[in-house]
C-alpha positions in Angstrom: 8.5 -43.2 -19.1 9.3 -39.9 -20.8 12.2 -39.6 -23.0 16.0 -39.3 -21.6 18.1 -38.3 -24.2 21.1 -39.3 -23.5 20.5 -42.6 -22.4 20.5 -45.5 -25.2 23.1 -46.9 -26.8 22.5 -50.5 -25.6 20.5 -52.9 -26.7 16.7 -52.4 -25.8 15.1 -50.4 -23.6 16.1 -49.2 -20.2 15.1 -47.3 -17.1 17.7 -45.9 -14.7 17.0 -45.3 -10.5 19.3 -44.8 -7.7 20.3 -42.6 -5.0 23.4 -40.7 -3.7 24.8 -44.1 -2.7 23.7 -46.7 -5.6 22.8 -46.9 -9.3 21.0 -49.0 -11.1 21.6 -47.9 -14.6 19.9 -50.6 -16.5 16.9 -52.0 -15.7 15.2 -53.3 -18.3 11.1 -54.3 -19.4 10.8 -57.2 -17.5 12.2 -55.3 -14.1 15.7 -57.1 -14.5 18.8 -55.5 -12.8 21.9 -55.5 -15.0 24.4 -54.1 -12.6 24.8 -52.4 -9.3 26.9 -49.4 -8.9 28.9 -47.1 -6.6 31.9 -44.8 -6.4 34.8 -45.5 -4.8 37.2 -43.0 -3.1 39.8 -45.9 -3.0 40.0 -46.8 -6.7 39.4 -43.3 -7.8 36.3 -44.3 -10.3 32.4 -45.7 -10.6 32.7 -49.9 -9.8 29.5 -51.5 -10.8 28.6 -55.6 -10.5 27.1 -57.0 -13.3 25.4 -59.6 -15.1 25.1 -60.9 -18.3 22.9 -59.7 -21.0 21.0 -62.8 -21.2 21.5 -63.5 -17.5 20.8 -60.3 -15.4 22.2 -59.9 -11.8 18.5 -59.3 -10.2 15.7 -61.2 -11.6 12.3 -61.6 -10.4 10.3 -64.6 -11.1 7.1 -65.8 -10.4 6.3 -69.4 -11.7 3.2 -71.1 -12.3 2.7 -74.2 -13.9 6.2 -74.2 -14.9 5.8 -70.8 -16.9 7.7 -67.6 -15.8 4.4 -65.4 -16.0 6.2 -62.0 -15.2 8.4 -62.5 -18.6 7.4 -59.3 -19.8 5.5 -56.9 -17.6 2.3 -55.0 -19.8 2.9 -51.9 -17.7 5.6 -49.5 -16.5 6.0 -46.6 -15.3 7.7 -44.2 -12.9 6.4 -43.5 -9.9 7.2 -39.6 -9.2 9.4 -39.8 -12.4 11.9 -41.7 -10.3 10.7 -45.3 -8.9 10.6 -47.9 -11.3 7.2 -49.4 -10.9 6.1 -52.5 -12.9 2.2 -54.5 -13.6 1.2 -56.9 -14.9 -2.2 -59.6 -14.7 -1.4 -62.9 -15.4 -3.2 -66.6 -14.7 -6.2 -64.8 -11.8 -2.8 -62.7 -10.2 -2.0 -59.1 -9.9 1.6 -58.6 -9.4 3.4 -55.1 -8.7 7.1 -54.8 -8.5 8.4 -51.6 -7.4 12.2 -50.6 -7.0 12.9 -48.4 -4.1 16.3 -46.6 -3.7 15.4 -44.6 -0.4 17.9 -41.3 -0.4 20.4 -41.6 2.9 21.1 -45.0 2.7 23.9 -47.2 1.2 21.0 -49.7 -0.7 17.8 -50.5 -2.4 14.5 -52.2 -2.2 12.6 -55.0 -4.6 9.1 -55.8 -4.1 6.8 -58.0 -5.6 3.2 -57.7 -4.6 0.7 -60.3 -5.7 -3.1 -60.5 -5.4 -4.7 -63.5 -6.1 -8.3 -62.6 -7.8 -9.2 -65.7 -8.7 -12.2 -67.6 -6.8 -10.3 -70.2 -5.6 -7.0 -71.0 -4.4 -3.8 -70.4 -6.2 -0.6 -71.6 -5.4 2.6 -70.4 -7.0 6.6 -69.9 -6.7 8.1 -66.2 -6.4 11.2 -65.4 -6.0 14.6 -63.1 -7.3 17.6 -65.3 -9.2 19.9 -63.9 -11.1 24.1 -64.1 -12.5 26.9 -62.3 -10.8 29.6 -62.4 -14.0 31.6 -59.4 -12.8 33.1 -56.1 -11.5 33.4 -53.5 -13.5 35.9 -50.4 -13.0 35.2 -47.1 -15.0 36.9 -43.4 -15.1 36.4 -42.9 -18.7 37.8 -46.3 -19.7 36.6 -49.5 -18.9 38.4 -52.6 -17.3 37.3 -55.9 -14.9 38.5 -56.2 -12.1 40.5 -59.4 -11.2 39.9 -59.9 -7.3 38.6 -63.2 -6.4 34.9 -63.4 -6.1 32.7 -65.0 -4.4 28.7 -65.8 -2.6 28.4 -67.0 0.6 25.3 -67.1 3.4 26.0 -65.2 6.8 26.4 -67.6 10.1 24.3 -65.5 12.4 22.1 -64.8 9.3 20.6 -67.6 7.6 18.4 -65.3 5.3 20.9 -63.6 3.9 23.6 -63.8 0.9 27.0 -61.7 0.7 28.5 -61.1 -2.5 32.4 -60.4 -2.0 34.7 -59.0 -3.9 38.0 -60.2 -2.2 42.1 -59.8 -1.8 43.8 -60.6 1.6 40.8 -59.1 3.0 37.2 -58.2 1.5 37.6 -55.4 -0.8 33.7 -54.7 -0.9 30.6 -56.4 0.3 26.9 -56.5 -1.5 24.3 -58.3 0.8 20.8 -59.2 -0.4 18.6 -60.4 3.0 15.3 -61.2 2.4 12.1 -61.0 5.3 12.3 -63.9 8.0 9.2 -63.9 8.2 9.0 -66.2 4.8 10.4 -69.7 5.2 13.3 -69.5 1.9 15.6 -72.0 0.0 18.8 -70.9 -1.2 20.6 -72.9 -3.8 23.9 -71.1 -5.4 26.3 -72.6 -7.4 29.1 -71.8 -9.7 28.4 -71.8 -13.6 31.1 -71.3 -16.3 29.8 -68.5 -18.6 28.5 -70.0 -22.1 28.6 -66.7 -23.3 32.0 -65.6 -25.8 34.1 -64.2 -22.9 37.2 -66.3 -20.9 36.7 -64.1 -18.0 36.3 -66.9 -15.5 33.0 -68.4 -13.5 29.6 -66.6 -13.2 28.2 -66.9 -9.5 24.4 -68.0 -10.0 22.1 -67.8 -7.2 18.3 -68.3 -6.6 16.0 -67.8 -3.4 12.6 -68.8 -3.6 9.7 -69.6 -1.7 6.2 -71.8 -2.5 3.3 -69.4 -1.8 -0.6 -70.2 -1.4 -2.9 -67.3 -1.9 -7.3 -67.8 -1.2 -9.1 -65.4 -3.3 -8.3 -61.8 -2.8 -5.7 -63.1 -0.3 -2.5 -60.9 -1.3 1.4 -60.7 0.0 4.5 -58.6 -0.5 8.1 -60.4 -1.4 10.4 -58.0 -0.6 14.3 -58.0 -1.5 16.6 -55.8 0.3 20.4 -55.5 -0.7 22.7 -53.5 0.5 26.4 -52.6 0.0 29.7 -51.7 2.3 32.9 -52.3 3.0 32.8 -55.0 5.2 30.5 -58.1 5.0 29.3 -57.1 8.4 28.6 -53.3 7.4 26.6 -54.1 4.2 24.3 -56.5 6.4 23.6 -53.8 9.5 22.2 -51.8 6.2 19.5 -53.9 5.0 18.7 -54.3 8.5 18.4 -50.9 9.0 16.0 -51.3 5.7 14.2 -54.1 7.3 13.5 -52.2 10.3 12.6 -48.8 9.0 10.0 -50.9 6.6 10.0 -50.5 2.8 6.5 -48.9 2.7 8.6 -46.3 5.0 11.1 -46.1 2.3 8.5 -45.3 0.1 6.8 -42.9 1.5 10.0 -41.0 2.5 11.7 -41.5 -1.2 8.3 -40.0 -2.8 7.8 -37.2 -1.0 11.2 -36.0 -1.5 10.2 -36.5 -4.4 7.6 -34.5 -5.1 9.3 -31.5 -2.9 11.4 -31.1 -6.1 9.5 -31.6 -8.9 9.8 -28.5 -11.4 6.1 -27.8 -12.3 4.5 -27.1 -16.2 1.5 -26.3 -17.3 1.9 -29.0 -20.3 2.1 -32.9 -18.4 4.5 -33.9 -21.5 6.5 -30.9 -21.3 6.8 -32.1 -17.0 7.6 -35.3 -17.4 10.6 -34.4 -19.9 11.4 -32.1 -17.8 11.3 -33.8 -14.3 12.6 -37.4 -15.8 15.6 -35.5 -16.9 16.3 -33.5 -14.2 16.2 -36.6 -11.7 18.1 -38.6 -13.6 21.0 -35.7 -13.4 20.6 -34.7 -10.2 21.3 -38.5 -9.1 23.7 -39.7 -12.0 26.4 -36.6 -12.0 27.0 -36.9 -8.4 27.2 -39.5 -5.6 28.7 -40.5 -2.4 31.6 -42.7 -2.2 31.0 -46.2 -0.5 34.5 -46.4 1.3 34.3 -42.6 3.0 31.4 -41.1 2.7 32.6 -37.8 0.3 30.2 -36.0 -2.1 32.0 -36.6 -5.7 30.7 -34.7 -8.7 30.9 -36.8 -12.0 29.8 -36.3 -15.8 28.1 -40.2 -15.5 27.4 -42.9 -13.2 26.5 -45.8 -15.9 29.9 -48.0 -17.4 28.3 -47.8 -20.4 29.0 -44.0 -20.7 32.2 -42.9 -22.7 32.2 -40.1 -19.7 31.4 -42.4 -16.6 33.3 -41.4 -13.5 35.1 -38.3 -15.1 34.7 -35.1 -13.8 34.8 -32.3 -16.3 34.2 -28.7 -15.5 32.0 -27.3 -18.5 29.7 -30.0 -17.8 29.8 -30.1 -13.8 29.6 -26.2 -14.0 27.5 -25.5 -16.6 25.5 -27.9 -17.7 24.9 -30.2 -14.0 25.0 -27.1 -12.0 22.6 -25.0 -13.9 20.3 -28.0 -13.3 20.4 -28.8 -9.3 20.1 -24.6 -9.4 16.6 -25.6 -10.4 15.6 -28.4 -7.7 18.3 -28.1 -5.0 19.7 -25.0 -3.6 21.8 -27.2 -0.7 23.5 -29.5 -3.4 24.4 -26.9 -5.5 26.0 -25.3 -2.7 27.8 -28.8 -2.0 28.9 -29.1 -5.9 30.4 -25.8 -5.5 32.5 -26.5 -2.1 33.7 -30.0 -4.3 35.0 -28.1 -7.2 36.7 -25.2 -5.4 38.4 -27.8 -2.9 38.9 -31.0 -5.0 39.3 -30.2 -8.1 41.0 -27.3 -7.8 44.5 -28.0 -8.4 43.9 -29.1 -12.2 41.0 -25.9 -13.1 40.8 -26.0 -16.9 42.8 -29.6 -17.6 39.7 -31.2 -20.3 38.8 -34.2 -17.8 40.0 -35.1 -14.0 38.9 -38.4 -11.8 36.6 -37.8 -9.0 39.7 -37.0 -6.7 40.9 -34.7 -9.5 43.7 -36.4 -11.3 44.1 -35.5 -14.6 42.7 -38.1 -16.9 42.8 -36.0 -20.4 45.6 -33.7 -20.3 45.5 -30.2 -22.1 44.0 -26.5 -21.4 40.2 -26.2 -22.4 39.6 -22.1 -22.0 36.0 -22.7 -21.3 36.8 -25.4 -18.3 38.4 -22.3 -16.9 35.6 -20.2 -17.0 32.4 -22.9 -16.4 33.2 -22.8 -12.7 33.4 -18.9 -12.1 30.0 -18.8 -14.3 28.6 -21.9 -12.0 29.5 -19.7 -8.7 27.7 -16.6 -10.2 24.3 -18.5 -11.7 24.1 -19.8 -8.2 24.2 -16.5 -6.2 21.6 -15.0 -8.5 19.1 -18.0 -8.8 19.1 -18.8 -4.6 19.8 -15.6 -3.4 22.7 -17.1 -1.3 25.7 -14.7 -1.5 27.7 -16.2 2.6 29.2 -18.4 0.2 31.3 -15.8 -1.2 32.7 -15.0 2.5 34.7 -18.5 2.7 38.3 -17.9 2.3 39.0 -21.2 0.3 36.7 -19.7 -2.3 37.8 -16.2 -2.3 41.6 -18.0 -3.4 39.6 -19.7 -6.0 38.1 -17.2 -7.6 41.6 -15.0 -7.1 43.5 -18.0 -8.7 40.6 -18.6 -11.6 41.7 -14.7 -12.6 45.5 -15.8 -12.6 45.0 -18.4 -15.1 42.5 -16.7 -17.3 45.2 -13.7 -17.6 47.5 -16.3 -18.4 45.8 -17.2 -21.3 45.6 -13.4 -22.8 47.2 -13.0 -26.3 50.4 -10.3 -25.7 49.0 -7.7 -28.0 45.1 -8.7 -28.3 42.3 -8.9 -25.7 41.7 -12.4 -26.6 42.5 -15.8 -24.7 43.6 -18.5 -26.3 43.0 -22.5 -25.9 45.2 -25.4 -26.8 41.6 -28.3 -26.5 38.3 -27.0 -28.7 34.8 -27.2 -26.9 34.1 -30.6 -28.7 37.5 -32.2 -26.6 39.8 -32.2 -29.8 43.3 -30.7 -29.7 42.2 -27.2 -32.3 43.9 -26.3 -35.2 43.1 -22.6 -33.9 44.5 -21.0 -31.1 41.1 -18.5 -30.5 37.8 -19.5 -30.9 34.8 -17.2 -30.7 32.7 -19.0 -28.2 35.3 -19.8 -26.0 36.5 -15.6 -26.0 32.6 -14.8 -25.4 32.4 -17.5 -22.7 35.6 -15.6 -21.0 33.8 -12.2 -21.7 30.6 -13.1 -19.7 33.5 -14.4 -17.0 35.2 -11.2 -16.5 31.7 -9.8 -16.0 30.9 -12.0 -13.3 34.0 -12.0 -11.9 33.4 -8.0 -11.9 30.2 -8.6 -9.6 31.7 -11.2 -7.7 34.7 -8.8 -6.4 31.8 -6.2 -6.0 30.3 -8.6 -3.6 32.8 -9.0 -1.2 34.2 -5.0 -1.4 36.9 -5.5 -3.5 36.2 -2.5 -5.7 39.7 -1.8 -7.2 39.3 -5.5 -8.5 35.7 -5.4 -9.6 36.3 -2.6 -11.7 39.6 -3.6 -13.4 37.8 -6.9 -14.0 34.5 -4.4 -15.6 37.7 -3.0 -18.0 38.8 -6.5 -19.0 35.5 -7.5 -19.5 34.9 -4.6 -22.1 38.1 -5.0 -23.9 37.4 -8.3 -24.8 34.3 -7.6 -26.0 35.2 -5.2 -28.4 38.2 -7.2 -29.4 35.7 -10.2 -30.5 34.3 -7.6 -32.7 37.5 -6.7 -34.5 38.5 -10.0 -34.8 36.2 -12.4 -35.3 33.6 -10.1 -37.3 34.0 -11.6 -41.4 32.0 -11.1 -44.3 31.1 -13.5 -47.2 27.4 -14.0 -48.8 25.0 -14.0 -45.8 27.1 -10.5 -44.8 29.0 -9.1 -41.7 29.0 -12.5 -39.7 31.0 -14.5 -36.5 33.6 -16.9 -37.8 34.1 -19.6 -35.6 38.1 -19.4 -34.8 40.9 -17.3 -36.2 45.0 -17.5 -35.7 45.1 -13.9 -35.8 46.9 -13.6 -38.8 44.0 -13.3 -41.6 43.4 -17.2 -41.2 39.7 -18.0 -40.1 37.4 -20.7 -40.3 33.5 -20.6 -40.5 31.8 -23.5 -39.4 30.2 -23.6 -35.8 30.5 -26.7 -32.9 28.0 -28.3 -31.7 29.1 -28.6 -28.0 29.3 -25.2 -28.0 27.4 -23.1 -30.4 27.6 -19.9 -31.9 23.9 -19.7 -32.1 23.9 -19.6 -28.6 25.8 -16.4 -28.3 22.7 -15.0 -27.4 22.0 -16.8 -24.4 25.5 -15.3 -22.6 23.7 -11.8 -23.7 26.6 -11.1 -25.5 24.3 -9.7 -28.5 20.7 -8.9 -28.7 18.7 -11.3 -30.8 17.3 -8.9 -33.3 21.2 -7.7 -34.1 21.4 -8.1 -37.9 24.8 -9.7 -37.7 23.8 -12.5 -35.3 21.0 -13.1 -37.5 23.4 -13.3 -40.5 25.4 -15.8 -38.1 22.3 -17.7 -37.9 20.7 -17.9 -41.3 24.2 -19.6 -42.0 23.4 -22.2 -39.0 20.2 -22.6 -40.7 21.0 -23.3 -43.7 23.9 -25.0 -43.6 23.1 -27.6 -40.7 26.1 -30.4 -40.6 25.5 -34.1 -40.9 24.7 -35.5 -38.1 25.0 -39.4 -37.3 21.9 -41.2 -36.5 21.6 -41.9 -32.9 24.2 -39.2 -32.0 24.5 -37.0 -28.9 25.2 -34.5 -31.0 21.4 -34.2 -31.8 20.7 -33.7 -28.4 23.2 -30.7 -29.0 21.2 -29.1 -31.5 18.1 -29.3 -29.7 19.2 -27.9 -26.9 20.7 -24.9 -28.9 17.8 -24.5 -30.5 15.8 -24.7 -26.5 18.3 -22.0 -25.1 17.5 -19.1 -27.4 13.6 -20.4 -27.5 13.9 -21.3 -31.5 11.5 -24.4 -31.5 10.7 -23.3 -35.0 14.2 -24.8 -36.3 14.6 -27.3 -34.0 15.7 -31.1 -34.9 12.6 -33.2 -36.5 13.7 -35.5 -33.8 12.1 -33.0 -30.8 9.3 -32.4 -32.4 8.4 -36.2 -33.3 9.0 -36.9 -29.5 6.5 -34.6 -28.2 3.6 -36.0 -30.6 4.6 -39.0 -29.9 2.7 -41.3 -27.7 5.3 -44.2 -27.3 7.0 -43.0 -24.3 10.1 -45.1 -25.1 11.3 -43.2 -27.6 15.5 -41.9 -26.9 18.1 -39.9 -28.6 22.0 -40.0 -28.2 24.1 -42.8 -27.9 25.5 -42.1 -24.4 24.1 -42.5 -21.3 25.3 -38.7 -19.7 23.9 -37.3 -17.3 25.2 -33.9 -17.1 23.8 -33.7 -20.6 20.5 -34.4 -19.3 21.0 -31.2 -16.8 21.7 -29.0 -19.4 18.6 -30.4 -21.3 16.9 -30.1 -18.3 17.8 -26.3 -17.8 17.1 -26.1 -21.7 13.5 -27.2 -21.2 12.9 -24.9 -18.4 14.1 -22.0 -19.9 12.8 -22.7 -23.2 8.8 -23.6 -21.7 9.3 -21.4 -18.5 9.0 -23.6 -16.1 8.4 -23.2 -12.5 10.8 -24.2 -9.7 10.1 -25.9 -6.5 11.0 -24.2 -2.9 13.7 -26.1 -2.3 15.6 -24.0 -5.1 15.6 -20.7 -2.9 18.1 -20.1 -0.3 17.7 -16.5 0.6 14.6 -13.6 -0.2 16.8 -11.5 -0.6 19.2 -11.2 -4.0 20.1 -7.4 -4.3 23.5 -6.8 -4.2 23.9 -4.2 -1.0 27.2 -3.1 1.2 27.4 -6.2 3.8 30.5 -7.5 4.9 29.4 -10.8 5.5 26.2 -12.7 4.8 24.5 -15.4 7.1 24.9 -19.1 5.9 21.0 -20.4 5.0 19.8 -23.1 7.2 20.3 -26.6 6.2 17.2 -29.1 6.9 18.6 -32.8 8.0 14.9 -34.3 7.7 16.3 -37.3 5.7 18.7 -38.6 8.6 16.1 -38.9 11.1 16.5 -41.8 13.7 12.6 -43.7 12.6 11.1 -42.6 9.2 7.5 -42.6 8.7 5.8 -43.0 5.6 
């Protein structure tokens, strides 16, 4: 497994799967599932069953002589840099466990595979156990859920569990329903939890079967779980599983795959790439369980300080600039979300998926990320019809509004009340923040261009200019490096220096606000360079810096920490402390910049890109392959 950044912070090591429907955010070494999750529309936030550290929710298990030989599997991988996919030879048997979260559909896949290559017969016990402990709720903060819970088999289905959250009436339904073609036991009982937390009873189930393999005689145990509304629901999905087949699943899953894999030269350089981009493209959006709407989000994993918030700079910018690379269609969808949902509350620091505010307070930069977003996506896919939709023609009108609002009386300069970094700033103007608004009034120039509003586009062309040369005025200082960007000012001779690593001024260059050989942005950056801040160990502001350093192409001051990952042959090795994966998309479009990468097909729209004098556009066609009635592998 290649590195993800952004995604420790808890004990040991962990791979993350999932689809538009589920997560699985932690699955450790030994193919454990730690917790489920999915967003609902009805609580407003990511809920997520889970398990106990010491006592996972999913746990295979094959026992022989009395001993638990899949412990520890010797091998992982992932398969396309998305399926979990676990090996291991143990006692004559060859055992494969793969994870399959097919894209569509409202569950997942576990299956064991075992070979017996021994020269006689071998008999054995398989099966998945495991400890439900709780529900989880999350939109930035964390709390359980009190419903009553509780496991139950299905009348008309004997193979089959159903895990219910319940109230007057069930709340939400996970089913696990195994193949009837195996003869199982179930045996389920209630446990009091011996760990440190009150919180009630653990639910702890087991369903096993007795197997007996000849020599090179080998079978599949597979798992299928599913989750709805209703009991009833969330069983008609694994049966929809068990019918379509999981090798279906498979094939379908992989090949979508590999339709969006974002090609290098340099397989190290890939995988980084790929792992990451993946991991965003699924874990800062999904589907909501209850009604089916597309919600964009900064993190789908409780364990993330940002986990089912919704914050423009990063759904914008950094997820945005991402799917651009893979996805021309879902970037088209994240678009439609924030111009209709979150809407209202443009430029508030951090909204639920329905777009409440969660963190109150004006963020100049949120105002902006979603203007820049629009434009990055017309000029990557080519696709300019969405331009032509009145709903985001308002948008864009009422985007301009609030940026005027923001103007200084006297000064071409807008100012902010919350810094890049989420703090409430000492400084009314800060230098990134102005040069984030200049490249805005540019696009916003083209974008008025686009659709024949001249008068606009060039009044937004003036803006655009004054601001420019107003950042010059006021932000330019001198000290011992020379003539060089401060990094906020009150307008009244009181400045600081300094920089932020959300939102750098080294990366002033990659708006091409200033040309990199300019002698004061060089000044600006000899300062960076020798003056870097302290940075705590196992800090997402590392991954920060690196990418920085990525979007202007400087590899030779990168962090130490890059640099030891790519010589590095433990593939294990993670930086940051928070599992976000919008920050993986903007590490993702870092990498591809930085290493000119190659995108796949399914990031073009339209051939054609040029500006021209049409009043209208045609709306690209929209594939549906993935919703066919019967898949085949």
């Amino acid at each position: 497994m290649a590195v993800l950044f952004s995604k420790t912070g808890y004990e040991g090591n962990y791979m993350s799967t999932g689809n538009e429907y589920i997560s699985l955010p932690r699955i450790d070494l030994s193919g454990n599932i730690h917790a489920i999750g999915y967003f609902s529309n009805d609580f407003d936030a990511c809920l997520e069953y889970v398990g106990r550290q010491s006592a996972p929710l999913i746990s295979p298990y094959i026992t022989f002589n009395d001993i638990n030989i899949i412990e520890k599997f010797s091998k992982y991988e992932l398969i396309s840099y998305w399926i979990p996919h676990f090996y291991k030879e143990s006692f004559g048997l060859e055992i494969n466990y793969t994870i399959i979260t097919p894209i569509t559909r409202r569950g997942f896949v576990c299956v064991l595979k075992i070979k017996n290559t021994n020269n006689f017969k071998t008999d054995f016990q398989v099966g998945f156990k495991g400890t439900w402990a709780n529900v989880l709720e999350t939109c930035k903060s964390l709390r359980k859920l009190n419903f009553v819970k509780n496991v139950r088999g299905h009348a008309y289905e004997p193979t089959s569990l159903t895990f219910n959250i319940q109230n007057i009436t069930n709340l939400y339904t996970l089913s696990m329903f195994w193949d009837n073609n195996y003869s199982s036991s179930v045996d389920y009982c209630l446990l009091k939890t011996n760990e440190t937390e009150k919180d009630g009873e653990d639910i702890y189930y087991n369903i096993n079967k007795n197997v007996s393999l000849l020599p090179e005689e080998e079978t599949e145990i597979p798992l299928y779980i599913g989750i709805s509304t209703k009991e009833i629901a969330a069983l008609s999905v694994v049966k929809e599983l068990i019918h379509q087949g999981h090798h279906n699943l498979l094939g379908l899953l992989t090949k979508w795959l590999n339709r969006h894999v974002i090609e290098h030269e340099d397989p190290k350089i890939k995988q980084l790439i790929n792992e990451n981009s993946f991991y965003s493209f699924f874990y800062s959006q999904a589907i909501t369980i209850d009604n089916d709407n597309l919600v964009i989000t900064c993190a789908r994993d409780s364990k993330s300080s940002f986990c089912g918030l919704y914050q423009d700079v990063d759904s914008m910018r950094w997820t945005q600039r991402a799917t651009q690379l893979i996805s021309w269609t879902q970037s088209r969808k994240h678009i439609n979300y924030a111009f209709n949902i979150q809407s209202e509350n443009i430029g508030q620091r951090s909204r639920s998926i329905n777009g409440h505010i969660v963190d109150m307070g004006i963020q100049l930069d949120a105002i902006c990320a979603p203007i820049l977003g629009l434009t990055e996506y017309i000029n990557r896919t080519g696709d300019k019809s969405i331009l032509f939709n009145s709903n985001t023609q308002n948008n864009i009108n009422y985007i301009q509004r609030l940026l005027s609002a923001q103007f200084d009386k006297n000064v071409y300069l807008l100012e902010t009340l919350i810094s890049p970094g989420g703090n409430y700033s000492s400084y009314p103007y800060i230098c990134m923040q102005n040069i984030m608004a200049w490249k805005t009034y540019k696009d916003l120039s083209r974008l008025y261009n686009i659709i024949r509003d001249l008068d606009k586009s060039n009044e937004m062309s003036t803006i655009s200019d004054n601001i420019k040369k107003d950042i010059y005025k006021y932000f330019l200082k001198e000290d011992k490096y020379g003539i060089r960007f401060c990094y906020a000012t009150d307008l009244n001779n009181n400045y600081i220096f300094g920089n932020s690593k959300t939102f750098s001024l080294r990366i002033m260059a990659d708006f091409g606000f200033i040309k990199k050989d300019d002698p004061i942005y060089l000044n600006t950056l000899r300062f960076l360079n020798e003056n870097p801040e302290n940075i705590p160990e196992n800090s997402t502001e590392i991954l920060h810096d690196i990418i920085n350093h990525l979007l202007i192409s400087d590899t030779e001051h990168i962090h130490e920490e890059f640099k030891k990952i790519l010589n590095l042959n433990d593939n294990l090795s993670q930086i940051g402390s928070d599992p976000c994966a919008s920050l993986c998309g903007l590490l993702t479009y870092a990498l591809f910049k930085c290493y000119k990468a190659t995108s796949p097909d399914t990031a073009i729209a339209m051939d054609e890109s040029e500006d021209s004098e049409a009043l209208m556009y045609r709306v690209p066609e929209i594939k549906l392959n993935s919703k066919k009635a019967r898949i085949r592998g």
